[in-house]
C-alpha positions as CSV (number, residue, x, y, z in Angstrom):
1,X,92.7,112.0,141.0
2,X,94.0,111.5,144.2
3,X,96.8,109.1,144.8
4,X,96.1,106.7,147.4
5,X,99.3,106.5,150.1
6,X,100.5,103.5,152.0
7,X,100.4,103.8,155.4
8,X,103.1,105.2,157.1
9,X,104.3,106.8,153.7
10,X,104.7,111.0,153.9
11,X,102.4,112.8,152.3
12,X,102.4,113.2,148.7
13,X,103.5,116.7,146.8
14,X,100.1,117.3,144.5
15,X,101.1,119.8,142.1
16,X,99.2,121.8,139.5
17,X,101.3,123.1,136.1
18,X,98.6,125.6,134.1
19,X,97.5,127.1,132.1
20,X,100.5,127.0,129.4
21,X,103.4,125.9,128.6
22,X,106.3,127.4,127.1
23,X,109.2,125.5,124.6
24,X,108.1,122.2,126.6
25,X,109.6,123.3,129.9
26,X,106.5,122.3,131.4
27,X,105.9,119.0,130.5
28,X,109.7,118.3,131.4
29,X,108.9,119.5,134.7
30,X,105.9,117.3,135.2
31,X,107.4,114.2,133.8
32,X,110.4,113.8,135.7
33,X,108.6,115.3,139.3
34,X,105.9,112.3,138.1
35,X,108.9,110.0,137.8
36,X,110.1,110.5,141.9
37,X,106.9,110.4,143.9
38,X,105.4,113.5,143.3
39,X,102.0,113.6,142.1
40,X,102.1,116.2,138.9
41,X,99.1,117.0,136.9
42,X,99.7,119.6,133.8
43,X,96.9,121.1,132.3
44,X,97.0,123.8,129.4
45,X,95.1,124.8,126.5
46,X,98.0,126.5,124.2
47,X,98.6,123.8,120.8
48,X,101.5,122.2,120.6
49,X,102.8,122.0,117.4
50,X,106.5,121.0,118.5
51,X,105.6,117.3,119.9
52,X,106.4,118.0,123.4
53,X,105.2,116.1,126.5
54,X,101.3,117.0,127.3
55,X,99.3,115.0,130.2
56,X,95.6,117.1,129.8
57,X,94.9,119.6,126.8
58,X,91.6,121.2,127.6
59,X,90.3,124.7,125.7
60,X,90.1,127.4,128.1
61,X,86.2,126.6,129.0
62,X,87.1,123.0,129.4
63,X,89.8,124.4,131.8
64,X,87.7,125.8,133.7
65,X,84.8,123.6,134.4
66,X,87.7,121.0,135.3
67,X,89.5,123.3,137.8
68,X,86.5,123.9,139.2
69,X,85.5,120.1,139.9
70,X,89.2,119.4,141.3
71,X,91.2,122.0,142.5
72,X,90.8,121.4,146.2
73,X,93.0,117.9,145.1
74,X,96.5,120.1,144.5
75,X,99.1,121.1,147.1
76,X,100.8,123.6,144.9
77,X,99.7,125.5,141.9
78,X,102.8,126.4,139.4
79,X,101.4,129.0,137.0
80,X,103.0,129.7,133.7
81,X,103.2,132.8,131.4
82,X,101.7,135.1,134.0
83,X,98.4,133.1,133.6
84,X,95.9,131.9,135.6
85,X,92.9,130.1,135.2
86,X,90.6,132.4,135.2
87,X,91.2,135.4,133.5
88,X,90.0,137.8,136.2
89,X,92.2,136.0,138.1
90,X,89.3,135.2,140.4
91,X,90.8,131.4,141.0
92,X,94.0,132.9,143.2
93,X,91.1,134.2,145.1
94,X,89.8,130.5,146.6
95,X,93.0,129.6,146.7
96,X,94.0,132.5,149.1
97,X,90.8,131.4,151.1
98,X,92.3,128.0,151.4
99,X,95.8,129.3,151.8
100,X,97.0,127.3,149.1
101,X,100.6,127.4,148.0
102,X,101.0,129.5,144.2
103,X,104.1,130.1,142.2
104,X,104.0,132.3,138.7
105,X,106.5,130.8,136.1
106,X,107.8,133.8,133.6
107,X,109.1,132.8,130.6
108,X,110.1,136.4,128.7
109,X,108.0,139.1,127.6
110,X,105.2,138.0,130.2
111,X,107.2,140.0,132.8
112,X,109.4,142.2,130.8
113,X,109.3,146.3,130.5
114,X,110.8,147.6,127.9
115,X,111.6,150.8,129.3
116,X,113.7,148.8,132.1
117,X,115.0,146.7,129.6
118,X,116.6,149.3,127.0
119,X,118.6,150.7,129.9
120,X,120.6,147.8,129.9
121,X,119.9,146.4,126.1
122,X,119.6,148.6,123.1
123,X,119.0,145.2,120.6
124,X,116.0,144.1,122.9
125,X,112.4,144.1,120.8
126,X,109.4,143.8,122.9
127,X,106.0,143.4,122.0
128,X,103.3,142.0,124.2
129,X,100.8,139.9,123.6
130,X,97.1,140.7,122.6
131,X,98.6,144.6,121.3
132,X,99.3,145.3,125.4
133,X,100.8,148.6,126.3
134,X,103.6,148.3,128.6
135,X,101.3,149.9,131.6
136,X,98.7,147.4,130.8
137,X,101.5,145.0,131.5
138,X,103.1,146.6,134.4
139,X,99.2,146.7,135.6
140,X,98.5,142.9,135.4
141,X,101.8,141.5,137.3
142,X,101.2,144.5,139.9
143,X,98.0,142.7,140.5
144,X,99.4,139.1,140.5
145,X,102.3,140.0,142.9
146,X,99.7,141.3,145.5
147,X,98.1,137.9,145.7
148,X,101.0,135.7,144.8
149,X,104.2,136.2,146.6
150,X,106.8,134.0,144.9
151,X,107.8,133.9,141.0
152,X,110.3,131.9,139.3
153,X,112.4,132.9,136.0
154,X,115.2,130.6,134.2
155,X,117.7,133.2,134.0
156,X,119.0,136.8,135.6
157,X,117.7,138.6,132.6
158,X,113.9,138.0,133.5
159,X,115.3,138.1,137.3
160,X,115.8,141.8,137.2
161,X,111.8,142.8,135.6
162,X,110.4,140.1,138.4
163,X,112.2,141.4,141.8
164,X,110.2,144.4,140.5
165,X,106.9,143.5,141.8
166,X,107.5,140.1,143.7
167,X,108.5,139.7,146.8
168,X,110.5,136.7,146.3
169,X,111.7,135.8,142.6
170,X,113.8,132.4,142.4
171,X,116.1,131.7,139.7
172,X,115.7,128.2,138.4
173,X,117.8,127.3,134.9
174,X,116.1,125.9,131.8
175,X,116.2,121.9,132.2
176,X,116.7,119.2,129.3
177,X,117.2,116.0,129.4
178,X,120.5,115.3,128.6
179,X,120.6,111.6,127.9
180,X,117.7,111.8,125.6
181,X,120.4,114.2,123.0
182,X,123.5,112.4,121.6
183,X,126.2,114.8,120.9
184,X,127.7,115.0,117.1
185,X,130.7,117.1,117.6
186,X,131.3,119.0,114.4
187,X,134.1,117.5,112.1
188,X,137.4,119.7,111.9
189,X,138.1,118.4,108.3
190,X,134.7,119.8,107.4
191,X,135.6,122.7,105.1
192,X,131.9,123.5,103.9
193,X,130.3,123.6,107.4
194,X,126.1,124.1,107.9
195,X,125.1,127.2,109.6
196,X,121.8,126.9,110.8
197,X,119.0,129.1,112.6
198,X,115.5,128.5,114.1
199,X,113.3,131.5,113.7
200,X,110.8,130.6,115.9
201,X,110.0,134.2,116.8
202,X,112.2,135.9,114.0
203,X,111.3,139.9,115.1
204,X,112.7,138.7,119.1
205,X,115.4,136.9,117.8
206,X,117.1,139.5,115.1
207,X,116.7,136.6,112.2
208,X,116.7,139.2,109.7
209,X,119.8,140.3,110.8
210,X,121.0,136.6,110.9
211,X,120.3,136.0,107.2
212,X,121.4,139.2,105.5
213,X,124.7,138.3,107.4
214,X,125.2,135.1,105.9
215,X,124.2,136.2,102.7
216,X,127.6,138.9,103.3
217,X,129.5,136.1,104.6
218,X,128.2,133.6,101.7
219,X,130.0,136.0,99.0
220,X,133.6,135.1,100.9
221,X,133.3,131.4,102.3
222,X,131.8,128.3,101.5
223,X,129.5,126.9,103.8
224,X,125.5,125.9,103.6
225,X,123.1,128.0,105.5
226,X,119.6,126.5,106.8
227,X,116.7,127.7,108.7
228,X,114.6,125.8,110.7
229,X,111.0,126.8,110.9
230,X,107.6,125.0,111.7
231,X,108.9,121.8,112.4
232,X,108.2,118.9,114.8
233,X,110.8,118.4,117.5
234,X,112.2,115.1,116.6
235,X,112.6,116.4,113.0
236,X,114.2,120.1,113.8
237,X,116.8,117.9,116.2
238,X,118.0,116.0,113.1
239,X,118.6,118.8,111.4
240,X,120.6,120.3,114.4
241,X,122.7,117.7,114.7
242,X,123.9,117.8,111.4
243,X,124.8,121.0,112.0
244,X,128.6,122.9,112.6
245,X,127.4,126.0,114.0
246,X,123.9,126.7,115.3
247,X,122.9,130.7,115.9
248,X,120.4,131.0,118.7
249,X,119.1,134.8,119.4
250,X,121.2,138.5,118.7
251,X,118.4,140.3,120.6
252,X,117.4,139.5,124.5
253,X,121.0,139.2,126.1
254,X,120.9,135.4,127.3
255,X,120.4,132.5,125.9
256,X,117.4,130.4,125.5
257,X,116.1,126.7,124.7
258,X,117.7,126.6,121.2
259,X,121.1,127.2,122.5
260,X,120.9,124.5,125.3
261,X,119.6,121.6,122.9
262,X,122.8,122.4,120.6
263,X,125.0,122.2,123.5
264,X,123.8,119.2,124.3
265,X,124.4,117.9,120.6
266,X,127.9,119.0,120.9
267,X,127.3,121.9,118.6
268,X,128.9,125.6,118.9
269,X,126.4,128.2,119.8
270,X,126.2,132.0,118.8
271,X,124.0,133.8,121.1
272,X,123.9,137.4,122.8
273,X,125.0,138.0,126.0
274,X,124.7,141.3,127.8
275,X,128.1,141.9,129.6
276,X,127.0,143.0,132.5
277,X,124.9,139.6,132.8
278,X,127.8,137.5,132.5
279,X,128.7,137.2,136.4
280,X,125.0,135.9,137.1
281,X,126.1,132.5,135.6
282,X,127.6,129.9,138.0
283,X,130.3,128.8,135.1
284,X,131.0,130.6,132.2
285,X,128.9,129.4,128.9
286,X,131.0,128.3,126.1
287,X,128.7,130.3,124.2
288,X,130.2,132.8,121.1
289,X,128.4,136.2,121.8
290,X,126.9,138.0,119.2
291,X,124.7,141.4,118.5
292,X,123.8,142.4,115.0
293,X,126.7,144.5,115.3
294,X,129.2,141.5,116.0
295,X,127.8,138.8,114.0
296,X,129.5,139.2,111.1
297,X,132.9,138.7,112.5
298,X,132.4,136.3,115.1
299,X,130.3,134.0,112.6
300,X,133.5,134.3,110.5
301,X,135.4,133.6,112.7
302,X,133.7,129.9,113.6
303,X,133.3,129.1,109.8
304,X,137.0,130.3,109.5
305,X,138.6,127.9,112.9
306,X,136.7,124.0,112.8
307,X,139.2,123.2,115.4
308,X,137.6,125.9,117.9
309,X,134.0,124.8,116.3
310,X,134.5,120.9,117.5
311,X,136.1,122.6,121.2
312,X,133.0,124.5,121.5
313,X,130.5,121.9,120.9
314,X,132.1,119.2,123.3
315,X,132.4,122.2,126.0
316,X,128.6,123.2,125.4
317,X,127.9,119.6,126.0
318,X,129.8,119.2,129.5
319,X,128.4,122.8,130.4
320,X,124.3,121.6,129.5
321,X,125.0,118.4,131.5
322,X,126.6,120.4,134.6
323,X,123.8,123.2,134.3
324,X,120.9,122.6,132.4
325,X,120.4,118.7,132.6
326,X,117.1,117.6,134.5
327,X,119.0,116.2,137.1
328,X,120.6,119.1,138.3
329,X,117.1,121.4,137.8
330,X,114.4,119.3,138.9
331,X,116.2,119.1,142.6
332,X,116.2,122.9,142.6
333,X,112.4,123.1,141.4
334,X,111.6,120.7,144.2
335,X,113.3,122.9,147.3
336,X,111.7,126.0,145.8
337,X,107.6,124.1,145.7
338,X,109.4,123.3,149.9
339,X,109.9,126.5,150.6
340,X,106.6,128.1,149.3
341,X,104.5,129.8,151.9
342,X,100.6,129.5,151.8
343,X,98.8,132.5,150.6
């Protein structure tokens, strides 16, 4: 497991990624650290249906007989989803012992409260996962942040639940790898265009208010409409690429995976953002904002202007390269693992 070093070379980064991970942001992660000298093991246990990057899959007793046998071999241990190992929690505790360096990815509802959030966000739908109550919730990350100091979140929507309880949250974007999407920009001659949608988590996302609004709009203007749903990664990208417009969420206030994989296939996005969160962002997102109130005319709107559709998508492709590409993240992941302090 352990990488032998030549001499004279500095010592190696070892870092753990467990026990999830979330829309492959993990496995990105691991690949391109593995790809520039930094010795990357990611272990989870959640399926992956989607055909992203995975390095070990164990079950969750597998998981931990192995973290057992080789966890003195890591540096750094980047935990996802508020998750640990052990579901006590009891693995932070030997790494305290051995003053190990931790950080706690949050990806969404692991670290939201909705009574914060619907101050800011009447849209936003939470529910937690295994039935939790929101002081069940509040609970768990109240007993993480005493042990684990640092967290990281992609955006300044999560940001704002985090500093709540951590003592340090960093902001590090959602990464893709750019080169691996080659934009389609839609066609402006293209007078039926496809609108399409992924309802990957459909009550989160407001895809019921997505489909009876193109079933309105569908009574006025010719265009085809197509969800995505349950599909392998490679084959939902074809699909997205054929696309004119593709609708992310109406719900959360930011914008997620979806909406930075059609940037970077040159395609016009409609996702909601909260006003107030719109000075977070270091450059505008050419990203058409939308709430179940405002879908209906600003989805008109796109099907109604190709000229401002095929704008859009080659802006969204500039903005995912500046922002979101690997290239750009990966550096920023690497000076926040630096800046850790042992436990």
């Amino acid at each position: 497991m352990i990488m032998l070093l030549k001499k004279g070379r500095p010592q190696t980064m070892r870092i753990l990624i467990a026990p999830v991970d979330m829309a492959g942001q993990a496995g990105l992660l691991a690949k391109n650290l593995n790809g520039i000298d930094y010795q990357v093991t990611l272990c989870t246990y959640n399926r992956n249906p989607f055909g992203h990057y995975r390095q070990l899959q164990l079950s969750r007793p597998e998981m931990k007989k192995w973290f057992s046998e080789h966890w003195n071999e890591f540096d750094v241990f980047h935990y996802y989803w508020g998750l640990t190992i052990y579901n006590d929690g009891s693995d932070l505790d030997q790494l305290i012992h051995q003053h190990k360096k931790v950080l706690m990815r949050h990806c969404g509802n692991d670290v939201r409260i909705r009574s914060a959030a619907r101050k800011n966000n009447p849209y936003i739908r939470i529910l937690y996962r295994n039935g939790q109550t929101e002081e069940q919730v509040v609970n768990h990350l109240k007993i993480l942040s005493r042990r684990i100091r640092d967290a990281v979140v992609p955006d300044y929507e999560l940001y704002e639940h985090a500093k709540l309880f951590y003592e340090k949250v960093h902001v590090v974007p959602r990464m893709i790898q750019t080169q691996s999407f080659r934009p389609r920009f839609p066609d402006e001659k293209n007078d039926r265009p496809l609108v399409v949608h992924a309802p990957s988590l459909p009550f989160f996302k407001g895809s019921g208010d997505v489909i009876d609004t193109v079933k309105e709009l569908q009574r006025r203007y010719d265009f085809d409409f197509q969800l995505v749903k349950n599909l392998p990664q490679r084959k939902a990208l074809k699909i997205y690429s054929r696309a004119d417009i593709i609708i992310d969420q109406l719900l959360i206030g930011t914008y997620g995976v979806l909406a930075v994989e059609a940037m970077a296939l040159g395609k016009p996005v409609i996702s909601y953002l909260r006003e107030d969160l719109k000075s977070t962002f270091l450059t505008d997102p050419p990203i058409v904002s939308a709430n179940p109130a405002t879908l209906y005319e600003q989805l008109e709107w796109l099907i109604t202007h190709p000229a401002e559709r095929r704008r859009l998508g080659i802006s969204g492709r500039k903005y995912v390269e500046d922002m979101h590409d690997v290239r750009k993240v990966v550096p920023q992941m690497i000076r926040v693992y630096k800046q850790l302090p042992p436990l």
